[in-house]
C-alpha positions as CSV (number, residue, x, y, z in Angstrom):
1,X,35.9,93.6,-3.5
2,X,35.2,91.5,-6.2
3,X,35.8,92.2,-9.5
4,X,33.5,93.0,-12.3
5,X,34.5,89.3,-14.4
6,X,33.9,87.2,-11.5
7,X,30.8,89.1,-10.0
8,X,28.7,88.3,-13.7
9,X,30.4,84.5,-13.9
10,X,28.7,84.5,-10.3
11,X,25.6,85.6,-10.3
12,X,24.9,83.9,-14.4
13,X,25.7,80.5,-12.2
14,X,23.5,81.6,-9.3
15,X,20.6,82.1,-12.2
16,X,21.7,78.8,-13.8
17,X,22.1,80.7,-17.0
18,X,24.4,79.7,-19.6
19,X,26.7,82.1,-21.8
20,X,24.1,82.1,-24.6
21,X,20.9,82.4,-22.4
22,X,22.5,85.1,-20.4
23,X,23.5,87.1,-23.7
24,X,19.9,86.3,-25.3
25,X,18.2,87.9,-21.9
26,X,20.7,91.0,-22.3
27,X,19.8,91.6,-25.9
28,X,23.8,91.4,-26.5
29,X,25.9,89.2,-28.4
30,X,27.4,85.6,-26.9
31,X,31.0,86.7,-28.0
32,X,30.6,90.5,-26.1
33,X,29.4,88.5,-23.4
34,X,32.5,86.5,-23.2
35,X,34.8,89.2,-23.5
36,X,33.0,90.3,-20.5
37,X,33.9,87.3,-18.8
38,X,37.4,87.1,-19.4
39,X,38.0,90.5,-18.4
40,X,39.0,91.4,-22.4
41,X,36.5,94.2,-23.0
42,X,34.0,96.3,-20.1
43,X,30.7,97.4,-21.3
44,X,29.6,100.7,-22.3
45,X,26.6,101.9,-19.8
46,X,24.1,101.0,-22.2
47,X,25.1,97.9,-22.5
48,X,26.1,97.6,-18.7
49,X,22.8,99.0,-18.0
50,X,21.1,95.7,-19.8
51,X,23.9,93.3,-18.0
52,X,22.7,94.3,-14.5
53,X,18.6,94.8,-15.3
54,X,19.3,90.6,-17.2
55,X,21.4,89.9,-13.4
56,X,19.1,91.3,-11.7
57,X,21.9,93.3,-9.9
58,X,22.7,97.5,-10.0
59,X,24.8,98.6,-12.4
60,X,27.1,100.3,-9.5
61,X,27.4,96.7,-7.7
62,X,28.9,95.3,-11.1
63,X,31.0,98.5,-10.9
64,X,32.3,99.0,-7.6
65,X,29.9,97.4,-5.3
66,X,29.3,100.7,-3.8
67,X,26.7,103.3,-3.5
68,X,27.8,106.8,-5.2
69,X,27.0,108.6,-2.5
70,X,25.7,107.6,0.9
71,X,23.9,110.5,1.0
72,X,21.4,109.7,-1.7
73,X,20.5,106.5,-0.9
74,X,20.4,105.9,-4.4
75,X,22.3,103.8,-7.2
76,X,22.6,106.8,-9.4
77,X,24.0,105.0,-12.5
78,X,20.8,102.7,-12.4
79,X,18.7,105.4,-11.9
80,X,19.9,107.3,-14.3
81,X,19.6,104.7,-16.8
82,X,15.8,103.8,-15.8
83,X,14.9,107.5,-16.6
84,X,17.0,107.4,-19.9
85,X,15.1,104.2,-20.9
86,X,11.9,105.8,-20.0
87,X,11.3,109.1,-20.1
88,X,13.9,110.3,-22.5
89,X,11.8,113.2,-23.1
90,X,11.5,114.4,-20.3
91,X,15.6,113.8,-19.4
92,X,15.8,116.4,-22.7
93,X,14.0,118.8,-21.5
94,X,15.7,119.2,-18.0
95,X,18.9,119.0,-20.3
96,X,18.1,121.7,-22.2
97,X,17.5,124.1,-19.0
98,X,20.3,122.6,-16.6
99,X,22.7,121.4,-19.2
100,X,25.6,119.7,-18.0
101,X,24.4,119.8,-14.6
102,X,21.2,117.9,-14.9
103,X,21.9,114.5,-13.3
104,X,22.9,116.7,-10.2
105,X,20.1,118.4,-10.2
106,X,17.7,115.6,-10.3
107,X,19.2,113.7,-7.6
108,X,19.5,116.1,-5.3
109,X,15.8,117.3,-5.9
110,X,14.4,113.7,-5.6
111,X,16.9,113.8,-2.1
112,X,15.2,117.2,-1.1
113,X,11.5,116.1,-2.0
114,X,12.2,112.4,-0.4
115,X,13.1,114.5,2.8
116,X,10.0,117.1,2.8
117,X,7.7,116.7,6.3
118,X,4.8,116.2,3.7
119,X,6.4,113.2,1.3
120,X,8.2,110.5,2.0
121,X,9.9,107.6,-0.2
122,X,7.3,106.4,-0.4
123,X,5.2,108.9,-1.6
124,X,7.9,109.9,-4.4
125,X,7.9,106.4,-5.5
126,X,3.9,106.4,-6.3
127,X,3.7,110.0,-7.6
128,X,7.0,110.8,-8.9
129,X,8.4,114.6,-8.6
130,X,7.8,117.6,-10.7
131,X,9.8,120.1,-11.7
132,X,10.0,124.5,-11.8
133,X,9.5,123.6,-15.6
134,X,6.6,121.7,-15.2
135,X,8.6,118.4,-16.1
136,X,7.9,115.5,-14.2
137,X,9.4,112.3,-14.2
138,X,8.1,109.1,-12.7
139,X,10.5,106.5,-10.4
140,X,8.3,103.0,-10.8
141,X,5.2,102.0,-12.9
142,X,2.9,100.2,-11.2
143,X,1.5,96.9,-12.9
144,X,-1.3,97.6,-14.8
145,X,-4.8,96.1,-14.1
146,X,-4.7,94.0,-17.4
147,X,-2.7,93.4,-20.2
148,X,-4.8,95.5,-22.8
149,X,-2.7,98.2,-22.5
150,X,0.4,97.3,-24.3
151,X,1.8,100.9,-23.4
152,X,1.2,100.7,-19.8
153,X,2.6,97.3,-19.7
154,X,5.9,97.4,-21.6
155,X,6.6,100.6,-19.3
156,X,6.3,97.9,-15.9
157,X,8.6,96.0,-17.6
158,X,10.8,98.5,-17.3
159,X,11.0,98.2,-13.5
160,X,14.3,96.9,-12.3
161,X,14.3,95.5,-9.2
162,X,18.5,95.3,-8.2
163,X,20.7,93.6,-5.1
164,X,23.4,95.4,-3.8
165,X,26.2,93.5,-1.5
166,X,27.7,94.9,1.2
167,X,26.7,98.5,1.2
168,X,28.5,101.4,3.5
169,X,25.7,103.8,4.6
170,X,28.2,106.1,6.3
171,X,31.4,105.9,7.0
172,X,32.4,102.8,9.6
173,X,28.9,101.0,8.6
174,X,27.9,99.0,6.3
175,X,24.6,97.1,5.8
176,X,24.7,93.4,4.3
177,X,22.2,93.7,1.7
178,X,20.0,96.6,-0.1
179,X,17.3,96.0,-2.8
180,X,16.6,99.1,-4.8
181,X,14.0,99.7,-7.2
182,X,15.0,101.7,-10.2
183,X,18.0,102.9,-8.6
184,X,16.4,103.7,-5.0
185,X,16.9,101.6,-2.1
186,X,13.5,100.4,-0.4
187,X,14.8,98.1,1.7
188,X,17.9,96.8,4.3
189,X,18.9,93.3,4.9
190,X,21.2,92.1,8.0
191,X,22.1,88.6,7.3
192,X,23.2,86.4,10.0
193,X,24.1,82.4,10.2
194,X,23.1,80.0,12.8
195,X,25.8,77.3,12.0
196,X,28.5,80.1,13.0
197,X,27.0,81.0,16.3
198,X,24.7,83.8,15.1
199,X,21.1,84.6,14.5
200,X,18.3,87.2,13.6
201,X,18.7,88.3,17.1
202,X,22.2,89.5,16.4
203,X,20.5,91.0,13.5
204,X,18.1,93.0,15.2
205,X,20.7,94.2,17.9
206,X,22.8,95.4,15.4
207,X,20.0,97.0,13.8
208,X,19.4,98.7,17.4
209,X,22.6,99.2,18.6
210,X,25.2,99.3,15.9
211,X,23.4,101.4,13.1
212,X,22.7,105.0,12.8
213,X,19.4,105.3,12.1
214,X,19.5,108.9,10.6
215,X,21.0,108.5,7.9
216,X,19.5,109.0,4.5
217,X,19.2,105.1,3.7
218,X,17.7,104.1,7.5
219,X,15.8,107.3,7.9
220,X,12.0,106.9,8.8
221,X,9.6,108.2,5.8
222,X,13.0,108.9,3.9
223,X,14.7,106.6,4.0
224,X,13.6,102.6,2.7
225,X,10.5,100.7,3.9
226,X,11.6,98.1,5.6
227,X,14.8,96.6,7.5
228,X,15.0,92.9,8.2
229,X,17.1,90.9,10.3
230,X,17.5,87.3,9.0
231,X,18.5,83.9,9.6
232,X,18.4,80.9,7.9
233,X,15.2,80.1,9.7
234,X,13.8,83.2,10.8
235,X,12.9,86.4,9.7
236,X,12.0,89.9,10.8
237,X,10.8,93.1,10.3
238,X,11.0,97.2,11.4
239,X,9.8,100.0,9.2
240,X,10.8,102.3,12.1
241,X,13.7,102.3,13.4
242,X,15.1,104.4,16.5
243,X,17.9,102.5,18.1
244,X,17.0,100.7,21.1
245,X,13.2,101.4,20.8
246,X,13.2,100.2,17.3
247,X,10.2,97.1,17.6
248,X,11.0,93.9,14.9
249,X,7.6,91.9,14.0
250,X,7.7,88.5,12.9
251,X,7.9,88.1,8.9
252,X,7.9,84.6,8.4
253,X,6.1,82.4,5.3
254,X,5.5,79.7,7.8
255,X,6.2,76.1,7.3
256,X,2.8,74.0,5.9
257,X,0.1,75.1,7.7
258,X,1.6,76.5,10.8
């Protein structure tokens, strides 16, 4: 596992992003942001919260490069964070009637509504949840039709899309990558390489053959859109998968016109 000091040197290099330009894009200071680097001080979550959204990364991958709890299919830190950027209102509200158990209680009634025969992720992604209180809280915001809204607008901006390394979705498995979107994974990556012997064929057999497919993060409905199975020419796609009957379609850009 890498740690935290090396996994932000990375991924600022990946971005091309100097110290400065990093720090700028987190709304932190240069010198915090070095202290970061050198492993001399760890940010708070607010300020962790920014590091990841400016990486482009989950706040639990700069963490531990893990997933809370498998169960939830979730980055609960990120989450968290989204809904303290965005709804704070809301968040004190359910505070005030679940007190210090309030961050359990929302993820494991997102969990429960995610699971209903009648929603799906999906679903609560677009419409959000409500609770016995009447207090609802929203999980994305869509892109507004224009820009008029300046409301509606700087509340998309507050979408965090996040990457997530390596990520063990029940004990023995792991998949290669996750994207999440505010904190909830919508979709699996396996990643393989032809110059050592392997392609997106391995990919999809190990989709079909090696993964457990009822689990929270694989589930179909609840669990994330779409699974891809990758090489460095080839890519893809099952938003159903059910072992050995699971079908992959072609997701490729294409090369020109063909």
């Amino acid at each position: 596992m890498k740690p935290f000091t090396e996994k932000v040197r990375e991924h600022r290099g990946q971005l091309g992003l100097s110290q400065q330009e990093l720090a700028d894009k987190a709304g932190i200071g240069v010198r915090t942001l070095t202290y970061y680097e050198c492993g001399k001080r760890f940010p708070q979550a607010a300020q962790l919260y920014k590091l990841a959204k400016a990486l482009g990364v989950s706040t639990e991958y700069l963490k531990n490069d893990e997933i809370e709890d498998p169960g939830y299919g979730m980055d609960v830190e990120l989450l968290f964070s989204f809904l303290q950027a965005t709804q704070p209102d809301a968040l004190a509200r359910l505070e005030k009637l679940y007190g210090d158990k309030t961050r359990q209680t929302i993820f494991n009634y997102i969990n429960n509504e995610v699971n209903k025969k009648s929603r799906s992720l999906l679903d609560v992604l677009k419409h959000g949840v409500e609770f016995d209180n009447g207090v609802s809280l929203t999980l994305m915001y869509r892109k507004p039709a224009t820009t008029f809204n300046q409301k509606a607008e700087a509340l998309y901006q507050q979408n965090v899309l996040s990457v997530m390394e390596e990520v063990w979705h029940k004990e023995g498995e792991r998949i290669d990558l996750v994207i999440f979107l505010n904190g909830i994974a919508i979709f699996t990556f396996e990643l393989k390489c032809n110059t050592s012997g392997q392609n997106y064929e391995d990919a999809i057999r190990q989709y079909k053959f090696e993964r457990d497919y009822k689990t929270r993060l694989l589930k179909f409905k609840a669990g994330c859109l779409a699974h891809f199975a990758m090489d460095l020419n080839e890519v893809y796609m099952c938003t159903n998968l059910k072992g050995k009957s699971s079908f992959f379609l072609p997701f490729n850009k294409g090369c020109g016109v063909g």
